[in-house]
C-alpha positions as CSV (number, residue, x, y, z in Angstrom):
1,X,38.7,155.7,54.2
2,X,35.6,155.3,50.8
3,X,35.0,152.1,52.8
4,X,34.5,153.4,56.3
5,X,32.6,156.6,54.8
6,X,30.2,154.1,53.0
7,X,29.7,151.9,56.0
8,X,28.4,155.4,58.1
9,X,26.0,156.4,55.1
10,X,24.8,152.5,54.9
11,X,24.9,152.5,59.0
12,X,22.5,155.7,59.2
13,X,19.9,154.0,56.3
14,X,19.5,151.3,59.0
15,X,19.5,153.5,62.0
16,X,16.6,156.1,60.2
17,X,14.5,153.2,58.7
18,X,14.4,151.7,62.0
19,X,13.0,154.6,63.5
20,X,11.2,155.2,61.1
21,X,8.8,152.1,60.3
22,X,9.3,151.8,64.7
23,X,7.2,155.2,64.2
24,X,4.7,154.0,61.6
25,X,4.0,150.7,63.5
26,X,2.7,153.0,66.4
27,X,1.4,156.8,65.0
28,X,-0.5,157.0,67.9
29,X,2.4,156.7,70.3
30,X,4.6,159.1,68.2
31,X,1.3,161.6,68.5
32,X,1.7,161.3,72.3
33,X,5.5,161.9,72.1
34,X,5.4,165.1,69.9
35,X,3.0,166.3,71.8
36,X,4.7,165.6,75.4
37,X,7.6,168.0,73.8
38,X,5.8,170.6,73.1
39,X,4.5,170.4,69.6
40,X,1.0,172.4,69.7
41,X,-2.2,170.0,69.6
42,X,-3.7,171.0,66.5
43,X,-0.2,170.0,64.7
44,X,0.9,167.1,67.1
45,X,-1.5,164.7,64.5
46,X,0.7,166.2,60.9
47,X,4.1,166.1,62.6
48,X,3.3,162.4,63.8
49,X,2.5,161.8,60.1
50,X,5.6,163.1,58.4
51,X,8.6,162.3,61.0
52,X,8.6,158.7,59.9
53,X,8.1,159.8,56.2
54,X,10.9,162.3,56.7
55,X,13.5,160.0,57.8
56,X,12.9,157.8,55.4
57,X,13.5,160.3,52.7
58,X,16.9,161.3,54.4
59,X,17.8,157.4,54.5
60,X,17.1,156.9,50.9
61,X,19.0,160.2,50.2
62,X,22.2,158.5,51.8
63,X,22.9,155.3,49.7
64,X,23.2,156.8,46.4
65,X,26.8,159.0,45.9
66,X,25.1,162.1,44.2
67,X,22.5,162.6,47.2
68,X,24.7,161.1,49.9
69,X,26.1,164.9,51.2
70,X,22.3,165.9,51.4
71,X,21.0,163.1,53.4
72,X,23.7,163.6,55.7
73,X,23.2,167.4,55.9
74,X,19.5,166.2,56.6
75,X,20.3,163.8,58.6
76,X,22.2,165.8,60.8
77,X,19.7,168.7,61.3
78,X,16.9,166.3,62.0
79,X,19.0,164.5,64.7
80,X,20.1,168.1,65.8
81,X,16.5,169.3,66.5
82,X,16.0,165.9,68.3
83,X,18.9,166.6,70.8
84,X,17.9,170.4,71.0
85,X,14.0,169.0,72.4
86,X,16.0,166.6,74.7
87,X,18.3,168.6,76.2
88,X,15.6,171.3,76.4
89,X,13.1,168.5,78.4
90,X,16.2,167.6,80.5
91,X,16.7,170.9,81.5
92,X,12.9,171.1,82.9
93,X,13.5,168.4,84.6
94,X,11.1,166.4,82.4
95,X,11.4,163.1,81.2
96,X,8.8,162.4,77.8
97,X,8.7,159.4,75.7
98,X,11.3,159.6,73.1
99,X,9.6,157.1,70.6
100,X,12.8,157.3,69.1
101,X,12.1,153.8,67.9
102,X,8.9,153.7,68.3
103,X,7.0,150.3,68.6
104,X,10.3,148.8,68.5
105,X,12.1,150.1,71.6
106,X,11.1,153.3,73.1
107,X,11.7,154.9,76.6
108,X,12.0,158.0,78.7
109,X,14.4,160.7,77.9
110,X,17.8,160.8,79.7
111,X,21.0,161.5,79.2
112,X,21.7,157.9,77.9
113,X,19.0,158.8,74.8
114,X,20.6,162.3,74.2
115,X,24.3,160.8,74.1
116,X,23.4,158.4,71.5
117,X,21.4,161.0,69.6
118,X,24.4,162.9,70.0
119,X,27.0,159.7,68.4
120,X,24.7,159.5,65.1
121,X,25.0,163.2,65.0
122,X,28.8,163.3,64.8
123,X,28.3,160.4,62.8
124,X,26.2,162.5,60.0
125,X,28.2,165.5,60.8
126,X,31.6,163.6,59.5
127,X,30.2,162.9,56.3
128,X,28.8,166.8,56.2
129,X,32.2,167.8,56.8
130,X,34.0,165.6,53.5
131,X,32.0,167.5,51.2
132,X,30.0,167.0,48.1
133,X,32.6,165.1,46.1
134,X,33.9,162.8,48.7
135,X,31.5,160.7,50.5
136,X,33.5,157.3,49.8
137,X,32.3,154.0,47.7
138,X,28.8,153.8,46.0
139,X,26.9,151.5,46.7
140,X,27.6,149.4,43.5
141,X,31.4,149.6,44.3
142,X,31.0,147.1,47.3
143,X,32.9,144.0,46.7
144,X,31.8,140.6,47.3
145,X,33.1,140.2,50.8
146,X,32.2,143.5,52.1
147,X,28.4,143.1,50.3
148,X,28.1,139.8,52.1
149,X,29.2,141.3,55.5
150,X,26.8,144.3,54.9
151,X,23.9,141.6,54.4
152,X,24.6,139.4,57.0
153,X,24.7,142.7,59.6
154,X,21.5,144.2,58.0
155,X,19.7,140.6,58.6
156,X,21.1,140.5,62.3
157,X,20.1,144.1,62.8
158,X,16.3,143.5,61.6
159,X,15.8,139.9,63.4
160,X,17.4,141.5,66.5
161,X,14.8,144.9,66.1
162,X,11.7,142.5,65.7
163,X,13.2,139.9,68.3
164,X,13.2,143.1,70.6
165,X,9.4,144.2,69.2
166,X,7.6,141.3,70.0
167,X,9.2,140.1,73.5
168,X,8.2,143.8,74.5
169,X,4.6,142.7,73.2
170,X,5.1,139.9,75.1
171,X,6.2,141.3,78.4
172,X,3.3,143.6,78.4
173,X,1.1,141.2,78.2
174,X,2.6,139.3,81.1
175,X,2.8,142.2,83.1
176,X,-0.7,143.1,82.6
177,X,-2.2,139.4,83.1
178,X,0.1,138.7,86.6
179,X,-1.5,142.3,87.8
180,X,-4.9,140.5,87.1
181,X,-4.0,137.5,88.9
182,X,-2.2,139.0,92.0
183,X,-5.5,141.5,92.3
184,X,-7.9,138.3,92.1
185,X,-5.9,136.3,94.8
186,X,-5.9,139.3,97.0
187,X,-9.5,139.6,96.3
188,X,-10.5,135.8,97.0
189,X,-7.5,134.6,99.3
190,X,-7.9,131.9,97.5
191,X,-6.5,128.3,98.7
192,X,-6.7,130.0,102.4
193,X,-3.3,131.8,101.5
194,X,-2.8,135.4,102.4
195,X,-1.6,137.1,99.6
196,X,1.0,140.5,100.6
197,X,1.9,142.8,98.7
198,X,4.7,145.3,101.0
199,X,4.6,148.5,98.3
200,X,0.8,149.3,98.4
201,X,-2.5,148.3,100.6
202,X,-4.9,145.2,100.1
203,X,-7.9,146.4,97.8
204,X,-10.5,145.9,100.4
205,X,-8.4,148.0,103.1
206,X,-9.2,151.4,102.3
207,X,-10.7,154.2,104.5
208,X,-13.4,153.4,106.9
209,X,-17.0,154.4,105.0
210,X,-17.8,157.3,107.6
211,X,-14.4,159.0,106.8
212,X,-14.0,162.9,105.7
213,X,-12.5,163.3,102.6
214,X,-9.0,163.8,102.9
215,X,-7.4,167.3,101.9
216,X,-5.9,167.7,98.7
217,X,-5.1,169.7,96.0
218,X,-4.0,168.7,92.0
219,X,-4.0,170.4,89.0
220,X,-6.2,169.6,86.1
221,X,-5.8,168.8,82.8
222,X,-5.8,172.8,81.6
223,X,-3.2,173.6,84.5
224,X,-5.5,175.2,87.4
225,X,-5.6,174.1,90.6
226,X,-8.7,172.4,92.2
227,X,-9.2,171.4,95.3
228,X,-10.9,169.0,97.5
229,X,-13.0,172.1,99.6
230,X,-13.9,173.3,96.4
231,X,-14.9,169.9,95.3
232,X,-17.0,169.4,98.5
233,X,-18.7,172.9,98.3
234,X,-20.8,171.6,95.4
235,X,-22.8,169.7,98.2
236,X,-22.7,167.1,95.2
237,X,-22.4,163.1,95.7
238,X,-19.1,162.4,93.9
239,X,-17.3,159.2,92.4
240,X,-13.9,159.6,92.3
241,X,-12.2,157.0,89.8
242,X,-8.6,156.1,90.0
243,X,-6.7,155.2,87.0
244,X,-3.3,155.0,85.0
245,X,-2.5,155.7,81.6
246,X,-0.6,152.2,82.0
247,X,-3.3,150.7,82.7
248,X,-4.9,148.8,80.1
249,X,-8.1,147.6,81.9
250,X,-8.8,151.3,83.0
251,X,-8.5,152.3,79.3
252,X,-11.0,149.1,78.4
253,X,-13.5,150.6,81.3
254,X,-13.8,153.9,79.8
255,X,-17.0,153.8,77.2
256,X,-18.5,152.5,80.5
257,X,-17.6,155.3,82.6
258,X,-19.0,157.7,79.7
259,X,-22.2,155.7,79.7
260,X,-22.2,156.0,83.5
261,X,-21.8,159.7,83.3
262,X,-24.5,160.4,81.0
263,X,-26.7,158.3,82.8
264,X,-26.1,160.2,86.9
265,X,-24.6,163.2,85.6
266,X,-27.6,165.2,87.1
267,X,-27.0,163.7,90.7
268,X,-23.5,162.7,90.8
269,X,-20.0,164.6,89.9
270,X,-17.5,161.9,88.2
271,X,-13.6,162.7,89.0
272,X,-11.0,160.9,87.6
273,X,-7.5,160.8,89.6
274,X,-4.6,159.3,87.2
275,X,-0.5,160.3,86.8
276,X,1.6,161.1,84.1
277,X,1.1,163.9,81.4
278,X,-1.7,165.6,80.9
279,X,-1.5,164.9,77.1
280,X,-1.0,161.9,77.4
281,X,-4.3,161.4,79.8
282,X,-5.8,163.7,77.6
283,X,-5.3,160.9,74.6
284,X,-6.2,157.7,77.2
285,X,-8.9,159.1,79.1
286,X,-10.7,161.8,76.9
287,X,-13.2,160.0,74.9
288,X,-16.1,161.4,73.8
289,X,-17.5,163.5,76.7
290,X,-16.0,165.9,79.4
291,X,-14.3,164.3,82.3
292,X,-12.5,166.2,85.3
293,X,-9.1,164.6,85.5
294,X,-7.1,165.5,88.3
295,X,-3.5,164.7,88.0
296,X,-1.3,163.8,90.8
297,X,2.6,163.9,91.0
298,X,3.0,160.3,91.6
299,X,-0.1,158.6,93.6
300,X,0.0,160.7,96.5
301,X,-3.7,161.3,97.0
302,X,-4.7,157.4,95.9
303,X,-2.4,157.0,99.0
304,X,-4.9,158.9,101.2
305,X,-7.7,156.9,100.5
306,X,-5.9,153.9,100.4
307,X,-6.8,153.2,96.8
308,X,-3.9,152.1,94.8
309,X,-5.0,149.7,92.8
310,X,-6.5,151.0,89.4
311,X,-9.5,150.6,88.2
312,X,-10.6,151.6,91.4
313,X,-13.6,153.8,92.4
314,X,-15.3,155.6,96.0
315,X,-18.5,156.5,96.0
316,X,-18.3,159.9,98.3
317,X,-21.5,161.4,99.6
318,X,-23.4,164.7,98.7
319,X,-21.9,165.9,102.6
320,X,-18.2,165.1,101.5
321,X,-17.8,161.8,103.3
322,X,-16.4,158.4,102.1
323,X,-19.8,156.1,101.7
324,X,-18.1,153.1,100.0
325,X,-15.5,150.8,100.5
326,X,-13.0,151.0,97.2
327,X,-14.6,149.2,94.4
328,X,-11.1,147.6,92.6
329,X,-11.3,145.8,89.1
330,X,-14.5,146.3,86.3
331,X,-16.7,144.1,88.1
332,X,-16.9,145.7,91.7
333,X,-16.9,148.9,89.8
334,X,-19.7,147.9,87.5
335,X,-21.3,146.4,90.9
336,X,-20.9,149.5,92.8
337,X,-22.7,151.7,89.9
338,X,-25.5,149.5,90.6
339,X,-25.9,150.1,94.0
340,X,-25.8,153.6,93.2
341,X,-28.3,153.8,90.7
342,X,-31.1,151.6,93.0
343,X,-30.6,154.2,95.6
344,X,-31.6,158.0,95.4
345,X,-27.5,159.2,95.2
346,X,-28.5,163.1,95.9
347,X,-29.5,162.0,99.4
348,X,-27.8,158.6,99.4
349,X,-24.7,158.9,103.0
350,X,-23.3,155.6,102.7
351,X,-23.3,152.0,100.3
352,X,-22.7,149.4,103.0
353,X,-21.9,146.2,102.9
354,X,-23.9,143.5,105.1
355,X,-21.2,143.3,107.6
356,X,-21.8,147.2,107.8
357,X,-25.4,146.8,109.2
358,X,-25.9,149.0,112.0
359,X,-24.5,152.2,110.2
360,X,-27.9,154.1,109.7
361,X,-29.3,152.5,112.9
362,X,-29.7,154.4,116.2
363,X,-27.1,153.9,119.0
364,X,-27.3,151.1,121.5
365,X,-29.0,152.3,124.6
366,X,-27.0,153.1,127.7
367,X,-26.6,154.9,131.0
368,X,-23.0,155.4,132.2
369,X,-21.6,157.3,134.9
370,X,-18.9,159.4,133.5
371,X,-15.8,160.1,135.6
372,X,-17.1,163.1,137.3
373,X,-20.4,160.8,138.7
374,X,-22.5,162.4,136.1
375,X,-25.6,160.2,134.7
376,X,-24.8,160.3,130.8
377,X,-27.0,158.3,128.8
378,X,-27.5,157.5,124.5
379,X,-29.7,160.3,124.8
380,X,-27.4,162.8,125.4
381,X,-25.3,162.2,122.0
382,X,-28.0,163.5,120.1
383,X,-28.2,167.5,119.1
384,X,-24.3,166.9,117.5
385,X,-22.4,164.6,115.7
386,X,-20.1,162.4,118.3
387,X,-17.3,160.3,117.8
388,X,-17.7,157.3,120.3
389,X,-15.0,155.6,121.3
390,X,-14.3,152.9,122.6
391,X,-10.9,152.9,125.0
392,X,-8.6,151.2,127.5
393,X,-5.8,152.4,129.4
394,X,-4.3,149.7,129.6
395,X,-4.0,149.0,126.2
396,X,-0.6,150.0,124.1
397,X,-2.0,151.4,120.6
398,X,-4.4,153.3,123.2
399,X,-1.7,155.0,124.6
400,X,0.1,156.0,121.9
401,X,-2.3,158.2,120.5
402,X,-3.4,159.4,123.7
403,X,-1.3,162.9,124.0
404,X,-3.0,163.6,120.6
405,X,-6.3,162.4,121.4
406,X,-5.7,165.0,124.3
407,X,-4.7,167.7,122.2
408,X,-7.4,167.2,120.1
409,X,-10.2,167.4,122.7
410,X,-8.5,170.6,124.2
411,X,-7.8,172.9,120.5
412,X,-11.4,171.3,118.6
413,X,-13.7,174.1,118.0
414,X,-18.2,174.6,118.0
415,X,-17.9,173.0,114.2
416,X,-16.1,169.9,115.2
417,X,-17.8,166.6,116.6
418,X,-18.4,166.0,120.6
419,X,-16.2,163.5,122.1
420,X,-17.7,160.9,124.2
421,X,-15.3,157.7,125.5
422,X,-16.0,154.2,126.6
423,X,-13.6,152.7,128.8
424,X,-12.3,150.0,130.6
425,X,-11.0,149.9,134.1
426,X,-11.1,151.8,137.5
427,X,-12.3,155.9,137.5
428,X,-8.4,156.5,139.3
429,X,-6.5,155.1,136.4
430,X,-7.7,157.3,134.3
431,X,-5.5,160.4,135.9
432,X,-3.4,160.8,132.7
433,X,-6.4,160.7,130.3
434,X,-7.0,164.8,130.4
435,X,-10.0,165.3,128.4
436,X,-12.7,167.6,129.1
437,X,-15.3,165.3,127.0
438,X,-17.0,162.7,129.3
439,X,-14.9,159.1,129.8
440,X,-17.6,156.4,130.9
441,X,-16.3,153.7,132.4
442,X,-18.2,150.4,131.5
443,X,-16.0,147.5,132.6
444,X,-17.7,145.0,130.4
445,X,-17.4,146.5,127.4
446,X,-21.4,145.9,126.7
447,X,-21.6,149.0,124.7
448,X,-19.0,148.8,122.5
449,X,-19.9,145.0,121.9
450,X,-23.1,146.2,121.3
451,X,-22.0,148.2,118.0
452,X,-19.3,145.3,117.3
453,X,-16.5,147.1,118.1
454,X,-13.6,144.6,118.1
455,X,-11.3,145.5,120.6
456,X,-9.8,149.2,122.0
457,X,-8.9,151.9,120.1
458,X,-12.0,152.2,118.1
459,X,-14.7,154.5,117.4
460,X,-17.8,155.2,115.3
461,X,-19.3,158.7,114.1
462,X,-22.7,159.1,116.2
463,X,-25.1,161.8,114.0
464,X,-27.1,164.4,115.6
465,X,-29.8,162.0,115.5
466,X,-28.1,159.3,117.3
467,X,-28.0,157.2,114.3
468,X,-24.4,155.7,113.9
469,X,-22.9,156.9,110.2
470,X,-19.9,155.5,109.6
471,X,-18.1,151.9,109.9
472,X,-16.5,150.9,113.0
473,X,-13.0,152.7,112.6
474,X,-9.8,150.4,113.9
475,X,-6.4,152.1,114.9
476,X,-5.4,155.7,115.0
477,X,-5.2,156.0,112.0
478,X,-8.9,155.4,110.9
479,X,-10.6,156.8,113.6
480,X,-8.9,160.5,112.8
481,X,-10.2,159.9,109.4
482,X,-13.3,160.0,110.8
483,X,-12.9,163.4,112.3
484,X,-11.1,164.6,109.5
485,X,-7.7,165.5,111.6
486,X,-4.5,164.6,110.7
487,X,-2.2,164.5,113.7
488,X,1.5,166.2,113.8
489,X,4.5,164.0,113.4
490,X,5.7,162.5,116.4
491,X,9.2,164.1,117.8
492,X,9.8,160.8,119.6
């Protein structure tokens, strides 16, 4: 029974010194950690400090017989506040960094962290019980065989905890270098290969420039609730960054974005969109200046823009409207920041691309009969933004958004854009299309080849000057972005 008692004190040494030099080999980590349960942010720092130092003390406390009983009664309080914050997370349904050993091996809490917690408890708690006068063999008593053993598992223990360290190192490093690599192939395609990725979009296919900003709402950083009306009521240009606190190239990027921030701040509103904690993002992203971080559950409003990779930014003009195509990595970021910066961004609607020439440029001219004989010309779209569209009834993807295309002409209000539609085919196969917007029939498409729209459904966004202000939207999908409607789930 001395030996057994003397192998639990010896055990717990190693258990607290590991977590304790884990700790000191990453302070900043176990600031985070204290703070994600709830320690107050002006002690967060000192409590960081002293845990590791603490531990220690209780593992020293252990080895010799006249302190052994106190260590263990130390011991066993410290491990019982750590399964009094864990349960207490649990119960919130949260799930902080333990740090428990720190840089060494660290991860979320669970019940698998609180039920070992829970065995070094009862293991401290056993030699609590024995007493003062009984806590088995010193140190010195060991015999040969047993002091070899003890050695030989100490050894194994340590090579194992820094084996564990540095392939964790390791793996980071991988993880963050293959990110870089599968972003630069989707990027460049390179070797004529098309690169997929099935859990989130290419970087390049985000929402068409032309789009309304999508409806949101996420808290801050402080807990209130912002949202994206209140965002757009500034009547402010806005660049909305989206990042990750796991992230390591958006952490690199961020002296930049403060640089960038000082330099527009009086014409442009930075936001940052990111996951996780807020103290956490408070400790990644803070910096030196004021930032608006919006936090979102997981990456539900990255998912609306079709931005998910990170660094990733979208330039969105002064009238709430999407005026870039996602910038993805430091240099299309840094890039895009240029473009900004040569143009006037308080007045600035959209930062297109070559291939994006005729946004800004006045509608084709045309005269088209519409289905009721009337003359209906380019003239006629200015006076109010129109969504053009360019349609077929005989097309499949045309059809299946045609009962909401049809419910959107009929419920659209004074504030919402006119609806004008190009189409193919005869004026008495258009029965089922039920809009009371004009349908011009143009069976050679010379319009919409005119604007370079590919094929049927697609549209642009005419202004009320005839100029068209948006890319050419492809699909459902897009072309409701450009209206800003979001249709109801289909019941089929």
């Amino acid at each position: 029974m001395d030996e057994i008692l003397l192998l639990i004190r010896i055990f717990l040494f190693s258990v607290l010194s590991v977590a304790a030099v884990g700790k000191l080999l990453d302070l900043e980590g176990s600031k985070t950690a204290v703070k994600e349960f709830g320690v107050p942010e002006d002690l967060a720092e000192g409590v960081a400090y002293a845990l590791p130092i603490i531990e220690i003390g209780f593992a020293i406390l252990l080895l010799p017989l006249f302190t052994a009983w106190f260590g263990a009664i130390g011991t066993f309080v410290l491990l019982a506040v750590f399964i009094g914050g864990m349960i207490w997370q649990i119960a919130k349904g949260n799930a902080p960094d333990c740090h428990c050993f720190g840089a060494i091996h660290s991860e979320p809490v669970s019940w698998k962290s609180l039920i070992r917690n829970v065995v070094f408890a009862a293991l401290a708690f056993s030699l609590v019980a024995q007493g003062y006068y009984n806590q088995g063999l010193g140190v010195t008593e060991l015999t040969i065989e047993m002091a070899i053993q003890l050695i030989f598992g100490i050894a194994f223990a340590a090579l194992l905890g820094l084996a564990v360290f540095y392939l964790k190192k390791i793996s980071e490093q991988q993880t963050q270098i293959m990110r870089r690599i599968e972003l630069l192939e989707v990027l460049s395609h390179e070797g004529g290969k098309e690169v997929k990725r099935e859990d989130i979009n290419a970087p390049v296919d985000g929402l068409p420039i032309g789009a309304v900003l999508p409806r949101f709402e996420l808290k801050d950083l402080v807990g209130r609730t912002v949202t994206s009306r209140e965002l757009t009521a500034r009547g402010r240009p806005m660049l909305f960054f989206f990042v990750s606190p796991t992230c390591t190239p958006c952490t690199a990027l961020l002296p930049e974005i403060e640089e960038w921030q000082k330099e527009l701040r009086e014409t442009v509103d930075f936001v940052i969109f990111s996951t996780g904690e807020a103290s956490l993002n408070t400790e990644k992203f803070g910096g030196k200046s004021f930032k608006q971080i919006l936090l979102q559950n997981d990456r539900e409003v990255a998912e609306l823009f079709r931005a998910e990779w990170t660094p990733g930014a979208i330039f969105i003009n002064y009238r709430g409207v999407v005026a870039s195509q996602p910038a993805v990595g430091d240099a299309a970021i840094r890039e895009l920041i240029g473009k900004i910066k040569a143009e006037e961004p308080a007045r600035l609607f959209a930062l297109a691309d070559a291939g994006d020439s005729l946004i800004g440029s006045d509608v084709p001219e045309f005269a088209l009969k519409d289905l009721n004989d009337n003359d209906i010309s380019s003239a006629d779209l200015k006076g109010k933004s129109t969504l053009l569209m360019y349609w077929s009834m005989g097309c499949g993807y045309c059809r299946e958004m045609m009962k909401d295309l049809i419910a959107w002409d009929q419920e659209k209000g004074k504030d919402h854009p006119n609806l004008v539609v190009l189409s193919q085919g005869k004026p008495e196969d258009h029965s089922e299309l039920k809009l009371s917007s004009p349908i011009l029939i143009e069976e050679a498409g010379k319009t919409a080849e005119a604007i370079g729209m590919p094929g049927t459904p697609s549209a642009v966004m005419v202004n009320e000057d005839g100029k068209i202000v948006s890319q050419i939207a492809v699909g459902a999908s897009n072309i409701w972005s450009l209206v800003g409607h979001v249709p109801p789930p289909s019941n089929d």
